[in-house]
C-alpha positions in Angstrom: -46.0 -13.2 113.9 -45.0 -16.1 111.4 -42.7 -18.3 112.4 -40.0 -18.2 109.4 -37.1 -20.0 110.7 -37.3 -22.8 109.0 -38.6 -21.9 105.8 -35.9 -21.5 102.8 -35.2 -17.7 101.9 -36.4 -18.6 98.5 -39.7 -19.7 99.3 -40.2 -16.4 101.1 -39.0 -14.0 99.0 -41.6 -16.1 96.4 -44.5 -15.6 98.7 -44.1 -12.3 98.2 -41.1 -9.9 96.4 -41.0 -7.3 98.9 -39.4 -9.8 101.4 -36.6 -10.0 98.7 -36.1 -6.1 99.2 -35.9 -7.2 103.1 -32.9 -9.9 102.6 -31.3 -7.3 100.2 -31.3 -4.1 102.6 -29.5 -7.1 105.2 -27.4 -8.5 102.3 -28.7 -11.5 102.7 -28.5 -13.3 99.1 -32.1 -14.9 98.2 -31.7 -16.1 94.6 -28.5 -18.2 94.0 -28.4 -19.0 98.0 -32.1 -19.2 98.1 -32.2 -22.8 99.5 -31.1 -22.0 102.9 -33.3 -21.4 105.4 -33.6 -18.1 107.1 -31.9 -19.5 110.1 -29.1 -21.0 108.0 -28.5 -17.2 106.2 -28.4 -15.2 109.3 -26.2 -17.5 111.0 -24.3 -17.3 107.9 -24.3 -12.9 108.5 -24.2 -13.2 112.2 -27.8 -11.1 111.9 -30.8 -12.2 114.6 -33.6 -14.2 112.6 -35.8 -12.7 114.7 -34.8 -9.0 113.8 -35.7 -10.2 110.1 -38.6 -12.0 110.3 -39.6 -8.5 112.6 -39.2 -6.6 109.5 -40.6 -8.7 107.4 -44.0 -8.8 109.6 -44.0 -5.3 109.7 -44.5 -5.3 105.7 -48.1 -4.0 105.4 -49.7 -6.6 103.1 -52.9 -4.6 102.5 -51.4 -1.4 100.7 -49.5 -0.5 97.7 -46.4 -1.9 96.7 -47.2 -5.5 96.5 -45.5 -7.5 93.5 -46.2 -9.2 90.4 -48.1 -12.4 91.6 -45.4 -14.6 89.8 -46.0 -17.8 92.3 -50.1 -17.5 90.7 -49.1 -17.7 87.4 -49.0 -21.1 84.9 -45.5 -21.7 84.1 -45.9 -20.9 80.3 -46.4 -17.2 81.2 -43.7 -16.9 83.6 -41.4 -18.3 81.1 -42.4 -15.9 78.2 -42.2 -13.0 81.1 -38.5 -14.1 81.9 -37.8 -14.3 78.2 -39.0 -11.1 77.6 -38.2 -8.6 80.7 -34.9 -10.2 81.8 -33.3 -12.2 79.1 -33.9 -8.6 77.2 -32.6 -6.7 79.3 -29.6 -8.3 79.6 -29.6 -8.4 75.5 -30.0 -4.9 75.8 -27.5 -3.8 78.4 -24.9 -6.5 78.4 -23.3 -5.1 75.3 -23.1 -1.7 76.3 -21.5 -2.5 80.2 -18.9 -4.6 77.8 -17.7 -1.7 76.0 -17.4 0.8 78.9 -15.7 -1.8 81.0 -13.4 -1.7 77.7 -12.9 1.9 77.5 -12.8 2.7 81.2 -10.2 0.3 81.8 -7.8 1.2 79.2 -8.4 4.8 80.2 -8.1 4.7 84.1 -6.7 0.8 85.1 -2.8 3.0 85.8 -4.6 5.1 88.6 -7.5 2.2 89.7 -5.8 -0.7 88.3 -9.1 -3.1 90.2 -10.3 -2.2 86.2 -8.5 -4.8 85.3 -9.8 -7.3 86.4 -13.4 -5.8 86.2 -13.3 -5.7 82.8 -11.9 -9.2 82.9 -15.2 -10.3 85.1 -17.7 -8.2 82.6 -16.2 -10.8 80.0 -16.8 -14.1 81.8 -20.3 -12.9 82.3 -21.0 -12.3 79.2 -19.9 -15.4 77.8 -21.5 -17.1 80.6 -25.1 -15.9 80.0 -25.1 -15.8 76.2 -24.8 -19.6 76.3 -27.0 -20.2 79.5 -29.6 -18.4 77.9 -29.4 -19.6 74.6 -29.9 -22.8 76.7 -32.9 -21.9 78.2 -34.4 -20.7 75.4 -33.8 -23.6 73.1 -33.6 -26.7 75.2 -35.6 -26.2 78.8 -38.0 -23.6 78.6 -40.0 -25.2 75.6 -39.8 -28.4 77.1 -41.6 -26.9 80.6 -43.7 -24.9 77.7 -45.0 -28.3 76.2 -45.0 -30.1 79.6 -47.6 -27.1 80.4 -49.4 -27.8 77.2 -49.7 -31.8 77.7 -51.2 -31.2 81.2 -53.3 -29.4 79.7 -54.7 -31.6 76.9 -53.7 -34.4 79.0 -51.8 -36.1 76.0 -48.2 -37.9 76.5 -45.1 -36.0 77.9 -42.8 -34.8 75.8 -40.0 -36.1 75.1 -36.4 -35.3 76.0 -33.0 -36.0 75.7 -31.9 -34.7 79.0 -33.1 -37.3 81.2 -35.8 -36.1 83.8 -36.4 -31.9 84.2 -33.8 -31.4 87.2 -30.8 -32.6 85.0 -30.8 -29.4 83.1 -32.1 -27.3 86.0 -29.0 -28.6 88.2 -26.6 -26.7 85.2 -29.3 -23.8 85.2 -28.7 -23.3 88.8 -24.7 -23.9 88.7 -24.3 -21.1 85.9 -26.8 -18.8 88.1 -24.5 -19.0 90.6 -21.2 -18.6 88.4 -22.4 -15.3 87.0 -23.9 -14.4 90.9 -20.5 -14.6 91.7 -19.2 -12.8 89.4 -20.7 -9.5 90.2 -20.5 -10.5 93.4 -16.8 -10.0 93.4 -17.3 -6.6 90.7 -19.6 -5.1 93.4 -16.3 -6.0 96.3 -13.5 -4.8 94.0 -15.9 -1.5 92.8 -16.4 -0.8 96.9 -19.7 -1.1 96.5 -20.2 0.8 93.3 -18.4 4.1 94.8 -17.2 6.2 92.7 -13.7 7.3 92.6 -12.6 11.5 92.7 -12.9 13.0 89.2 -14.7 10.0 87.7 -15.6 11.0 84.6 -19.0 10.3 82.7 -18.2 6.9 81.2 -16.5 5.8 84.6 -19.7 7.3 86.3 -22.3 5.5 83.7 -20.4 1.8 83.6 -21.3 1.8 88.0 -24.4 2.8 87.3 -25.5 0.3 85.0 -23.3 -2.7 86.5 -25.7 -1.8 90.0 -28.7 -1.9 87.5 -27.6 -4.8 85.8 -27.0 -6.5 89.3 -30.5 -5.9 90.8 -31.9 -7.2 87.7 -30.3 -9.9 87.4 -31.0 -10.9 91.1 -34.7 -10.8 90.4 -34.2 -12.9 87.2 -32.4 -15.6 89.2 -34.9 -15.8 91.9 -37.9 -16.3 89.4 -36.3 -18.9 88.2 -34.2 -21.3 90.9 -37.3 -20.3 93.7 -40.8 -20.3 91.7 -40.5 -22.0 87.7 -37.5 -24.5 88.7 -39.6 -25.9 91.6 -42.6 -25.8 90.3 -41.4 -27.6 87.1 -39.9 -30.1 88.9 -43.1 -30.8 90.5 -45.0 -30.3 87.3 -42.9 -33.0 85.3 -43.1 -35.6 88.5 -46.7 -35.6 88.8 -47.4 -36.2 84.8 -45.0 -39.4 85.3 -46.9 -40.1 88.7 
């Protein structure tokens, strides 16, 4: 058996996703806390490390089921795969949990009045990740893009205003766990996404997607702050070293 202890829950759930799915079942948060080690987070849930790193040695690496191989590949290609499966999904789906959390809570907010400030929370979200994304996109994901590209060709390092890479990972990683938060407190106030007598179908479709949106968005977070923050880091320190 491996001896986990010690290790950060992010670098774990990086080695391979399906130890993610055994932190989540023991809510045990590996993406925005992701740099505690798995001693530090069960100490944190009063759960035994050794009853995790049980089930996560019981994970049969030989058969189906295993993920993406996102800690093989060059940062360039992770960054165009975050770009295009989560910042689109939450292009795609933001919108829409915006107006239902409208429409739900001006329908049922007398009788569940917690809509309130749902809807409230939906808001801060989305103005959180349009910015943070728009962020990425512009400013630090072509800069890891062309500090790929000058390893590569081994020419100069690009220039930047922002100071060394971790500057603008540091605000990455704050905002990451601003919007974490957020639904965080939605998934408390929503006890746990369960739906209330006589929901109707709006009611019924803004939980579902908020719990979709949720899981996504915990995957999209991890990719980043536990595999391309790192390894750019450790990228843009060796071209200066």
């Amino acid at each position: 058996m491996n001896n986990l202890n010690n290790e950060t829950v992010g670098s774990i759930a990086a080695k391979d996703f399906r130890n993610a799915l055994v932190f989540k079942k023991y809510g045990i948060d590996f993406c925005c806390g992701g740099k505690k080690t798995l001693n530090e987070a069960c100490a944190q849930k009063n759960i035994s490390t050794k009853e995790i790193e049980e089930a996560i040695n019981l994970i049969d690496k030989n058969q189906g089921g295993q993920s993406f191989p996102f800690m093989e590949w060059s940062l360039d290609f992770l960054v165009d795969y975050i770009v295009d499966t989560h910042h689109h999904f939450v292009r795609s789906y933001l919108p829409e949990i915006v107006y239902y959390s409208n429409k739900v809570m001006k329908v049922h907010s007398q009788e569940h009045p917690e809509l309130i400030r749902i809807q409230e929370l939906v808001g801060l979200i989305n103005n959180e990740l349009g910015s943070h994304m728009m962020k990425e996109e512009r400013i630090l994901f072509p800069y890891i893009k062309e500090l790929v590209l000058s390893v590569k060709n081994n020419s100069p390092s690009p220039a930047s205003h922002f100071g060394n890479i971790e500057n603008p990972i540091h605000m990455m990683e704050a905002e990451h766990e601003a919007a974490g938060g957020f639904l965080a407190e939605i998934r408390t106030l929503a006890n746990d996404y369960s739906l209330p007598g006589g929901a109707c179908g709006s009611y019924t479709l803004l939980y579902t997607m908020l719990d979709a949106f949720e899981q996504d968005l915990h995957v999209h977070i991890h990719l980043e702050n536990n595999i391309l923050f790192p390894k750019a880091i450790a990228l843009e320190k060796n071209k200066l070293n």
